[in-house]
N, C-alpha and C positions, 0 to 999 in steps of 0.2 A: 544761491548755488544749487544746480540741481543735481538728483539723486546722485546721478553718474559720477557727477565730479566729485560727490562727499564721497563715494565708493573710490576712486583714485586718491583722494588725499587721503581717506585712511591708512591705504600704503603704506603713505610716507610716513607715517606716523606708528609705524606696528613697532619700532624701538621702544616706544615710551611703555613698557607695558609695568601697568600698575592696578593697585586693587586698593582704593578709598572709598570710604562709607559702607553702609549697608548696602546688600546682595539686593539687585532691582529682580522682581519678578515677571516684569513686561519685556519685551524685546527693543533692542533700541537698534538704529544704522549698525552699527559697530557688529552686533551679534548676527544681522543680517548679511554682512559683508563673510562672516567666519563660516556660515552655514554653506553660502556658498563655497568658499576657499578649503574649508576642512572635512563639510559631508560630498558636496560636489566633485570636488577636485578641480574648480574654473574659478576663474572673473565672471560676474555677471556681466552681461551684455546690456549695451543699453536700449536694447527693446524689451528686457527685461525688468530695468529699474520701477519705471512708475509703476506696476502691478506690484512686485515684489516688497515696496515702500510703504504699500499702505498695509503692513501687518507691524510698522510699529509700531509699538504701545497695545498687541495684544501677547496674551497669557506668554513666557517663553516657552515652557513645554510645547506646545500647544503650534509653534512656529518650530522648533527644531521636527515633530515629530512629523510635521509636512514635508520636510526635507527628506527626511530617515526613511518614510515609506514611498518617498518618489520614486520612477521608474528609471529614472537616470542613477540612483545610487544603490537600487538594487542591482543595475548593469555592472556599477564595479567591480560586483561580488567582494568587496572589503569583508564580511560579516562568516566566509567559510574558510574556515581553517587548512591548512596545507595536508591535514590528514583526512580531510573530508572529499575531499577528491576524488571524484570516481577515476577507477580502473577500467580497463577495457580489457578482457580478453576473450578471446575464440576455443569454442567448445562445443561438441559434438554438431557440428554444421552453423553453427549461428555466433553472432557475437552479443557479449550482453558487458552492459557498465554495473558495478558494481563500488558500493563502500569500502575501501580499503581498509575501515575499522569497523567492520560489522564482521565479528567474531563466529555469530551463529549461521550464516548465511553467504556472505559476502567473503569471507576467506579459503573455507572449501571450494566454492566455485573458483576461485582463484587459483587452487590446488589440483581442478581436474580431478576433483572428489567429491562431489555433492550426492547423496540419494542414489547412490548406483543401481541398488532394489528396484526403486521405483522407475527410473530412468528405463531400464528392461523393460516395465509394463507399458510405456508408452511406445517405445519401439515395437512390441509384441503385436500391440493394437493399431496402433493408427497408420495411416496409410492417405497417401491424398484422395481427395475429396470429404474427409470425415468432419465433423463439429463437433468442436470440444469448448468444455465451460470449466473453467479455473477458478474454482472458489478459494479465495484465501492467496492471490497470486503472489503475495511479497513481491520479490521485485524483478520475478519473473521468469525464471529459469524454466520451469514448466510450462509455461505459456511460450516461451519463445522454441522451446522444445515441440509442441505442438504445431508451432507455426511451421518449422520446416518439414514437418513428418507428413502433414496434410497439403501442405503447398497452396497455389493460387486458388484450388476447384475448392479449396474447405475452408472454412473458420472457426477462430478461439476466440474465445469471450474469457478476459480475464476480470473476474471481480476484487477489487482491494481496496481497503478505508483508509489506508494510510499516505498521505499527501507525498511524503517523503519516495515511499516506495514507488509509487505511481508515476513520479516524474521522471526517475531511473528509468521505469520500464517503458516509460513514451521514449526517452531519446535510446532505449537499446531497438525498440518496435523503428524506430527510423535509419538506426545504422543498418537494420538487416533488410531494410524497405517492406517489411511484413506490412502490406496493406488488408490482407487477411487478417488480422487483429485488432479487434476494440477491446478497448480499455474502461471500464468502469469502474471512476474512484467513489464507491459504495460498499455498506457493510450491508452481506444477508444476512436476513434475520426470518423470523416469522410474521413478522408483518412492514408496513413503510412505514416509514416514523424514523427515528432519531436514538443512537444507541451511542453510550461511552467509548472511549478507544484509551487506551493505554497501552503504550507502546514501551520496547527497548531493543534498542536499535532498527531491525525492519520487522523484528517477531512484536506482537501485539494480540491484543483481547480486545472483545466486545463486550459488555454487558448494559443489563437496564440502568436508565437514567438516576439518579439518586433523587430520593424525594423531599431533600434537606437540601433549602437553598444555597445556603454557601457550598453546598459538594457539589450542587448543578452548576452554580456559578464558576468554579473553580478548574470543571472538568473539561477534558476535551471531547467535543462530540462529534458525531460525524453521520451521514444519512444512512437509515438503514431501506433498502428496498427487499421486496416479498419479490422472488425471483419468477414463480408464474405471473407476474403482472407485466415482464417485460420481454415484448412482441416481437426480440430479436432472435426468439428460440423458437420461433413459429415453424418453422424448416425442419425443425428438429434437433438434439443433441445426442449424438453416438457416446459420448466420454466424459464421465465428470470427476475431477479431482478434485477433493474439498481438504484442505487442512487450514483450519481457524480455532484452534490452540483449543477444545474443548466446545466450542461455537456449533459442534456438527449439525448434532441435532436441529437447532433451533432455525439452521441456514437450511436444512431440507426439507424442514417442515414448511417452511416457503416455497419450496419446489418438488412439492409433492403432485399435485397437477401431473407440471413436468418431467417427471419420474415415473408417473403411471401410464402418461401419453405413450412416451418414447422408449422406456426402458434403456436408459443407459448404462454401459458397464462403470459400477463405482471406484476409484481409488479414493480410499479416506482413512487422513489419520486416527488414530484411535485413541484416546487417554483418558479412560474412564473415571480415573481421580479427580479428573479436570471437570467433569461434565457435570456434576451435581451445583457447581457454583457457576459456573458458565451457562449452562444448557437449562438448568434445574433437573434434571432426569440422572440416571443412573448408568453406568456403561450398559447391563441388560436391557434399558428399555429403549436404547440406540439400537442396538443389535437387534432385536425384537421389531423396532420401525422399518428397519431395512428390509429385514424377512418378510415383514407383511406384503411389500410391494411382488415378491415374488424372486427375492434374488435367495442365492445359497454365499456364505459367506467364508473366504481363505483367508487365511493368514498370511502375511510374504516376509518372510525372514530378512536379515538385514545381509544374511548371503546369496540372499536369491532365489532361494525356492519358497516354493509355496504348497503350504500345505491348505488341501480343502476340508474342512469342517461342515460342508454342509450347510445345516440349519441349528447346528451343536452349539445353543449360546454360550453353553458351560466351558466348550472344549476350549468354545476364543477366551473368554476370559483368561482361562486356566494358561492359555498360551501368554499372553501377555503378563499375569503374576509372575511364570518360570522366566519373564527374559529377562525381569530386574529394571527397565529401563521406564521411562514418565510417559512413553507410548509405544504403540506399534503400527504397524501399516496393515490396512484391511484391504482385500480385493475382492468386490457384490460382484458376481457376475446373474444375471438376469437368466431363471433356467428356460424360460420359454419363449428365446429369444437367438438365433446365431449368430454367437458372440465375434465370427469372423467375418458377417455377411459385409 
């Protein structure tokens, strides 16, 4: 009898279901027929059988988890939940998909309330033809914000380590046809090489590798690239918005080059409690790196205004103590530079 037909008489045979002897750890016809029927969702075909057949009598793990990572049963989508569902909605000129259970992120935008501070700065500045580089994109709001402000004559560069995020923000980068947008799923860092990610929900951290094999084994890693080493900012960059959860420092010290080439105007988060174990540096020797380059450093409230500081490390800080909150938003503007050219 061949395959096919033992695949049809199984069929008729799926009543008798019984469990005698010990648990087989090889694959037999039967477990073959199921994979297809229960990971698949089909019959197999019989141009399929003789290839399919000769995996019995190997490991079953081993044979189910070929099935599991096929391409045909990730098309299912059986594996994502009814809540994991991206949302779509339309917001200040563009549309962007979003997690309907990403709390931190994905809900405000939902809300027609995300960053409204910040959001001001981007409309303040940009204008089409400009280049903007989005460190830290999550899942895109910024970036897609950039996209319509600068139009077809400009482009954003969004950089993000998180797989998750980055596929959001590919299928929102296609509902809005923004072909001015590349997407880079990379962590910056200080140098290229390979850094930690730890994620919850679209928000996440970088840091160095662990040097204890089971924590390396265990972790999730992701590339990290040195942002002067990539030749897409050759043109130049008017706008950089960096927020990676305490990561600041160590992502501009990768693109310090590109920072003194071009002087861009900075938006960056700030959370200096965060930067000693993140960064290894201190929130003053953030502030301090920025000023070297030649910018004067404001504050931007979360109502809107912005107060300018200067070069007063003390005064930012002192600003960020008074507001109470895990960060605030800094805005470097480059003094020997027209910030409207």
């Amino acid at each position: 009898m061949n395959f096919f037909k033992q695949f049809q008489k199984k069929k008729s045979e799926l009543h008798q279901f019984y469990a005698e002897g010990a648990f087989s750890e090889v694959a037999n016809i039967d477990d073959i027929y199921h994979c297809f029927r229960l990971i698949l969702g089909r019959n197999p075909n019989p141009e399929e059988c003789k290839g399919h057949a000769g995996m019995v009598g190997a490991p079953l793990t081993h044979v189910v988890k070929s099935y599991v990572q096929s391409l045909e049963f990730q098309r299912r989508e059986l594996m994502r939940s009814s809540s994991s569902c991206p949302a779509m909605c339309s917001i200040e000129g563009f549309k962007i998909l979003v997690d309907q259970g990403d709390q931190a992120v994905g809900i405000p935008i939902l809300n027609g309330n995300y960053e409204p501070h910040v959001t001001a700065l981007f409309k303040k500045f940009l204008r089409p033809g400009k280049r903007v580089l989005d460190i830290g994109a999550n899942i895109g709001y910024f970036s897609l914000l950039a996209s319509a402000l600068v139009g077809e004559s400009g482009a954003v560069f969004a950089v993000e380590p998180n797989m998750e995020n980055c596929k959001l923000l590919q299928a929102s980068k296609g509902l809005n046809q923004f072909h001015q947008l590349t997407i880079f799923q990379l962590a910056a860092g200080k140098t290229t090489g390979m850094l930690a990610l730890n994620t919850s929900y679209s928000n996440g951290t970088t840091s160095s590798l662990s040097q204890n094999t089971d924590a390396l084994m265990s972790s999730r890693t992701v590339a990290s690239i040195k942002l002067d080493h990539l030749k897409d900012f050759d043109e130049g960059i008017d706008f950089i918005k960096i927020d990676v959860e305490g990561a600041e420092y160590s992502a501009l010290v990768g693109a310090s080059q590109l920072i003194e080439k071009f002087k861009p105007i900075i938006v960056s988060e700030f959370s200096p409690t965060a930067m000693p174990m993140i960064s290894g540096v201190d929130g003053k020797a953030y502030l301090d790196f920025l000023i070297s380059f030649g910018y004067e450093l404001c504050v931007v409230k979360f109502d809107g205004t912005v107060e300018n500081h200067h070069r007063d490390t003390k005064a930012v800080l002192r600003a960020f103590y008074e507001a109470g909150v895990d960060h605030i938003d800094l805005l470097a503007l480059p003094i020997d530079r027209d910030r409207h050219a």
